[in-house]
N, C-alpha and C positions, 0 to 999 in steps of 0.2 A: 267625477269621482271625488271620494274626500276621504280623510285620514281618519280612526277612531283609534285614540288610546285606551286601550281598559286598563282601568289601574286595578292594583291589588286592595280590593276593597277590606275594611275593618272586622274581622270575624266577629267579635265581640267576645273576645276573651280578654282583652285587654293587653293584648301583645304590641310590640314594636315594629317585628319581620316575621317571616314566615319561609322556609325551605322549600326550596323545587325540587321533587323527587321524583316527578314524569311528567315529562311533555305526551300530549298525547297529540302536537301539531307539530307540521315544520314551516318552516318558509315557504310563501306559494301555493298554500293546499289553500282550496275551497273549502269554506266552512259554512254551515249554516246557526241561526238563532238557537241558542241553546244547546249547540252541542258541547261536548266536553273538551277543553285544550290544555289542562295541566290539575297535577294532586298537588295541591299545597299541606306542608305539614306544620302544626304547630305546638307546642310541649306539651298538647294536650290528645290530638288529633291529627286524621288526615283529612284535608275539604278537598272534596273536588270542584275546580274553578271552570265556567260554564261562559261562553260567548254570550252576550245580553246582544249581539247584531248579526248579520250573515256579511260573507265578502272575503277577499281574497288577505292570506299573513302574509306579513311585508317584515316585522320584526319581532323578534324574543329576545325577553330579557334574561339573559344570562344562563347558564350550564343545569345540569343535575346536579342536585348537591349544594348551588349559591342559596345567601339567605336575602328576599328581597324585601326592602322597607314598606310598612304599611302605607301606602299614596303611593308608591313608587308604577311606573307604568308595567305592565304585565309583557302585552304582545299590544300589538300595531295592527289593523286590520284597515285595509282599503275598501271602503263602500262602492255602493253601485250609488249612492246618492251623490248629492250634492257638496261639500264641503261646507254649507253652512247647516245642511241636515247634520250629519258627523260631529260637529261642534255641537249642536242641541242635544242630542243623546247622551254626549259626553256631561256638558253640563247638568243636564238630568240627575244620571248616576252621580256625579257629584255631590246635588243638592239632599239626594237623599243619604250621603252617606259620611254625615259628621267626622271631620277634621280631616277629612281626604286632601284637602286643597292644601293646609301645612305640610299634611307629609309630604305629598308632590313635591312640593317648594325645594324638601333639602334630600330628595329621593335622585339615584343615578340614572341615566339614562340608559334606554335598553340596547342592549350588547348584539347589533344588527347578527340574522343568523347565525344564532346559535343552536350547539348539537342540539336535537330533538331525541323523543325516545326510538331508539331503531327498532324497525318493523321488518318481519322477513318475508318475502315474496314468496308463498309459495309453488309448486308447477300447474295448481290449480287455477291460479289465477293467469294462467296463460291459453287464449282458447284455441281448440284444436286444429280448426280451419284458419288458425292465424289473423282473423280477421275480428275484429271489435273487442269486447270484453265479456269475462262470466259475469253474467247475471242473479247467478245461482243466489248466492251472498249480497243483501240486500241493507241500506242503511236502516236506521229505525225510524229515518222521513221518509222513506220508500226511495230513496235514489239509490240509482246501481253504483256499486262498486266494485271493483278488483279485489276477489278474496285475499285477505295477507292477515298474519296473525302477528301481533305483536306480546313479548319477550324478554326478561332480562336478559343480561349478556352469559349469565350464568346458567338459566334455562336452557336456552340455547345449546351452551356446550354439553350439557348433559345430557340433553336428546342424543346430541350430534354422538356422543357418545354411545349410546345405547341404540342407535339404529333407527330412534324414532322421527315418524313424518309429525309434526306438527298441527299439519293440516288435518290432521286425523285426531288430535287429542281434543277432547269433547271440556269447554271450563266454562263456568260463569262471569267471571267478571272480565276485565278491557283485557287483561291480559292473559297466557298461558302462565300456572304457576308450580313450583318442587311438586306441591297436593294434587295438581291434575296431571302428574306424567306417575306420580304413585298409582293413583287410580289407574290410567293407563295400563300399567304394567300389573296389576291387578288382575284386570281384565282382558286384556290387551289379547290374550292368546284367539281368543273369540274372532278375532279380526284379522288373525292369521300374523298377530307379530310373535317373532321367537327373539328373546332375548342374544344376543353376540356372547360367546363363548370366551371370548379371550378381553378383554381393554385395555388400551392402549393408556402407557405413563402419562398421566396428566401434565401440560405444561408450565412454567408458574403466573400467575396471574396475579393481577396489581387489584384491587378491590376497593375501589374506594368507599370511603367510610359515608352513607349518607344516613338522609331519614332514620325508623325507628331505630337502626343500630348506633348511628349517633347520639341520638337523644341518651340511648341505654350508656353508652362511653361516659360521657359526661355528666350524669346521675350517680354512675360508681362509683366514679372518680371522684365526683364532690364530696360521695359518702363517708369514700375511705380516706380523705384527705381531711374531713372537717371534723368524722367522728373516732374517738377512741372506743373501738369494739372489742369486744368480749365475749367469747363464747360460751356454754356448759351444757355439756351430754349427757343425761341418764337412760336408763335402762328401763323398757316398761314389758310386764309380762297384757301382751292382750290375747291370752286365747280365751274369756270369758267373754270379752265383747266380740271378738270372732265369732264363737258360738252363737251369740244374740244376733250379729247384724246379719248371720245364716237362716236365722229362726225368722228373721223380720221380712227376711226377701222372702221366703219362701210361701209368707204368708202375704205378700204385700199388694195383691189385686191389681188395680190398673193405676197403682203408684211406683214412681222411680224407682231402679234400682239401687239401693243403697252401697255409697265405697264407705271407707273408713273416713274421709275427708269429714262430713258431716256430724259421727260422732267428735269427732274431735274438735268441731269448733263449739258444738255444747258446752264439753268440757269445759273449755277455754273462755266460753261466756261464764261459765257458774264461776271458776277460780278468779278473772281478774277481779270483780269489785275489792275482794283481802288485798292487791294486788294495784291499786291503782294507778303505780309511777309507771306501770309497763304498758298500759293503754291510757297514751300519750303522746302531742308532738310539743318537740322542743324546737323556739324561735331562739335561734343563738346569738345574732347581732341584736334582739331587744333583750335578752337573757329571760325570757319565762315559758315554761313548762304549761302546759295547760292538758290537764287531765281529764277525759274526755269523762262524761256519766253514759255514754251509751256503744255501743263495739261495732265498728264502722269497720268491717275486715275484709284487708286486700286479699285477694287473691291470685299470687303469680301464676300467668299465664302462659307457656309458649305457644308464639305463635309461629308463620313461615316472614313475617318484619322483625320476627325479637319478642323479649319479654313483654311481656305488657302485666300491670295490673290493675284489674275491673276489682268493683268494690260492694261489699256483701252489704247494703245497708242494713242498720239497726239488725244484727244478726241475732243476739241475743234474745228479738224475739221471734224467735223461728226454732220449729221443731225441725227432727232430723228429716223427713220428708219434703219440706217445704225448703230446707237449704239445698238438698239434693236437685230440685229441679232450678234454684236459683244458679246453682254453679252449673249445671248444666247450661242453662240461658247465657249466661255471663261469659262463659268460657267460648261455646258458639260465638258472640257475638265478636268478641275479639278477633276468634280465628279469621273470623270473615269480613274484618275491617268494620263493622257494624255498630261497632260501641260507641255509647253518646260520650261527648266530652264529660260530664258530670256522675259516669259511671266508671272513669276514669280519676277518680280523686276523692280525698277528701278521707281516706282511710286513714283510721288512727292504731291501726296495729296488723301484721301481714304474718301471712302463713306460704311458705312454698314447701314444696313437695314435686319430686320427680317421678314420683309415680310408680308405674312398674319398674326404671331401671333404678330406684330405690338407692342403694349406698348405704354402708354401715355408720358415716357421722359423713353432717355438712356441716361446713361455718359459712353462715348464709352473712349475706353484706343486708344492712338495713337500708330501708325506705325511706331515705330521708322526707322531710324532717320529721319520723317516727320516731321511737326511741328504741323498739326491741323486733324483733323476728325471728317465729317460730319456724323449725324446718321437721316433722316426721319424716324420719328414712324407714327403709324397706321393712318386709317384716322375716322371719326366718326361726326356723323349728330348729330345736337346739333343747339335749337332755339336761333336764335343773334336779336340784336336790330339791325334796319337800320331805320334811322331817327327814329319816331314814333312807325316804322313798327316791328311784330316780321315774322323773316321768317326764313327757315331752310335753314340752311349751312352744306357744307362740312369742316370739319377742320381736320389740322394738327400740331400736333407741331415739331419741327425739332430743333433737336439738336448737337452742334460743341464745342469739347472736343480741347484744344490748349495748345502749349509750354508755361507756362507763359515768361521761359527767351527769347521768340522772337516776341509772340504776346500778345497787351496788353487785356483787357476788352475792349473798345474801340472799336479798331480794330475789333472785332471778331461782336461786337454788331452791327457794323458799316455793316459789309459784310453778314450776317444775314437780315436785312434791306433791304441792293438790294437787295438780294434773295428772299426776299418774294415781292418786290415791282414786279418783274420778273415771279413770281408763280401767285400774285394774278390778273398782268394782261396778259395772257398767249401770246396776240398777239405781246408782246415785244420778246419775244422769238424768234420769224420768222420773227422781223423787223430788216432791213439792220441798 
């Protein structure tokens, strides 16, 4: 037998550490080459970290939620070989993976048996003659396993809340998640579930702060610490672009359907270039502003780990059909954990929007180190005067949150302005 440290190898993002936010191993389990024993998160992503050997876990390093140094050792796994095999593999991985052996050097040591992610046993995986194991549920090397599905802690109670078997909620990825007990309950009736009539007071519950939600804490918090923000609200009448983007669906063959999103970042492309301090990041410890020439636009996401924002590249050259299936792409991808690190960055100006549950004004927090963000709230029919006349309008109001040290009042009320002179007559949009 011989010892294999996997360390936590260099992603190549140029990080330091990297967060645990699921063991997908514990102590003692059999593992084999290549399967999966933890997601590592880093300001950018979540990697999933893979066994490069098979053999028995002897150690993990540290809880949910620790952050471990790049070289530092991961898990401990007991070979079937030799002890000088173990040491070669090691050194292998090593060689190929520049500066691992510094970091090792001043990396902690891993924190013998620690909590793993909890898995719940379901009754299925108990077989009926009491004798051996289901076989039903199969690894993806073809060894049998004991069905059991694993869970937040928070999944869990919600099921447990709602009556539901687990073992019955149909998901894609390692774990059950909030999205597959929605579907459940969805569909659920098919399968002979009836929701519980009454539920029981929630208990309170201590939640610790990890992954995406942390990342998201300490983003705002540097936002609203570092920057002096500024909000300002106008008023936009869009029931002519309503009309149009009615007229576009209805014509629009075997292209997307169109929301209001995609008009609006046209918009938003034609107005910045008058406009340039607002499509911008500002580096504050070097003190300069660098004003981008091209619209690089975030788009906030909610996902079931938190905000995320995927990024529209070069949007400005993009018609509204083509943005329409890019935020469609984009937004999937997020939801689904699927976004590449470099679809997560690099935006030089962001837009969120809640959507259908809309809101009459946001003051949206900026994306550091952007300098402004835009937020359209809902939209609502409301009688206006037009000369003498009263008639019903579509309105909006639209709201852009800015750096005060880059952009003034002015400015922001200024580009607001085109923007809605571009909203309220929609045909400028499509004009050369």
């Amino acid at each position: 037998m011989g010892l294999f440290k996997f360390r936590l190898p260099d992603i190549g993002e140029g990080i330091s550490e990297a967060e645990i936010v699921a063991w997908h191993v514990q102590v003692g389990d059999r593992i084999e080459e290549d399967q999966q024993i933890a997601d590592m998160m880093t300001d950018k992503a979540t990697v999933e970290m893979e066994s490069p050997v098979s053999g028995t876990v002897v150690e993990l390093a540290g809880e949910v939620g620790d952050q471990i140094a790049i070289g530092s050792t991961l898990v401990v796994i007991e070979t079937e070989g030799d002890a000088a095999a173990a040491d070669e593999v090691t050194e292998q991985i090593e060689a190929e993976t520049p500066g691992i052996e510094e970091a090792a050097a001043s990396a902690p040591a891993p924190v013998p048996n620690a909590a793993p992610a909890e898995a719940v046993e379901t009754p299925s995986s108990k077989p009926e003659n009491g004798e051996g194991q289901d076989v039903d549920q199969l690894r993806p090397n073809g060894r049998e396993k004991a069905r059991s599905v694993t869970a937040s802690p928070a999944v869990r109670q919600r099921a447990k809340d709602l009556g539901i078997d687990l073992a019955q909620v149909r998901h894609e990825g390692a774990h059950v998640r909030h999205a597959d007990l929605d579907a459940f309950l969805r569909y659920g009736s098919a399968q002979g579930y009836h929701a519980p009539v009454a539920r029981r007071i929630r208990d309170d519950e201590a939640v610790k702060v990890i992954g995406m939600r942390r990342r998201i804490a300490e983003n705002m918090a540097a936002s609203k610490r570092n920057i002096p923000h500024f909000t300002y609200v106008d008023e936009m009448d869009v029931t002519a672009l309503e009309a149009m983007r009615g007229d576009l669906n209805a014509n629009r063959g075997d292209r997307p359907k169109l929301t209001m999103l995609p008009f609006l970042i046209v918009a938003i492309c034609r107005a910045l270039p008058d406009f340039p301090m607002l499509n911008a990041r500002y580096d504050d410890e070097a003190g300069v502003v660098t004003r981008s020439g091209r619209v690089h636009l975030g788009m906030a996401t909610q996902t079931d780990a938190g905000l995320m924002v995927p990024v529209i590249r070069d949007a400005q050259d993009r018609n509204v059909w083509q943005l329409a299936t890019e935020i469609t792409r984009l937004a999937e991808a997020a939801r689904m954990g699927k976004a590449k690190s470099d679809e997560l960055s690099g935006s030089t100006i962001t837009v969120t929007s809640l959507g259908p549950l809309g809101g009459i004004a946001t003051t949206p927090v900026i994306n550091r180190p952007e300098v402004a963000i835009l937020g359209p709230n809902k939209i609502v029919e409301r009688p206006v005067f037009v000369g003498d006349d009263i008639v019903r309008a579509k309105l909006m109001n639209f709201s852009i949150s800015c750096d005060h040290r880059v952009v003034d009042g002015w400015d922001a009320a200024s580009f607001v302005q085109a923007l809605k002179k571009l909203v309220e007559t929609p045909v400028l949009l499509f004009a050369d």
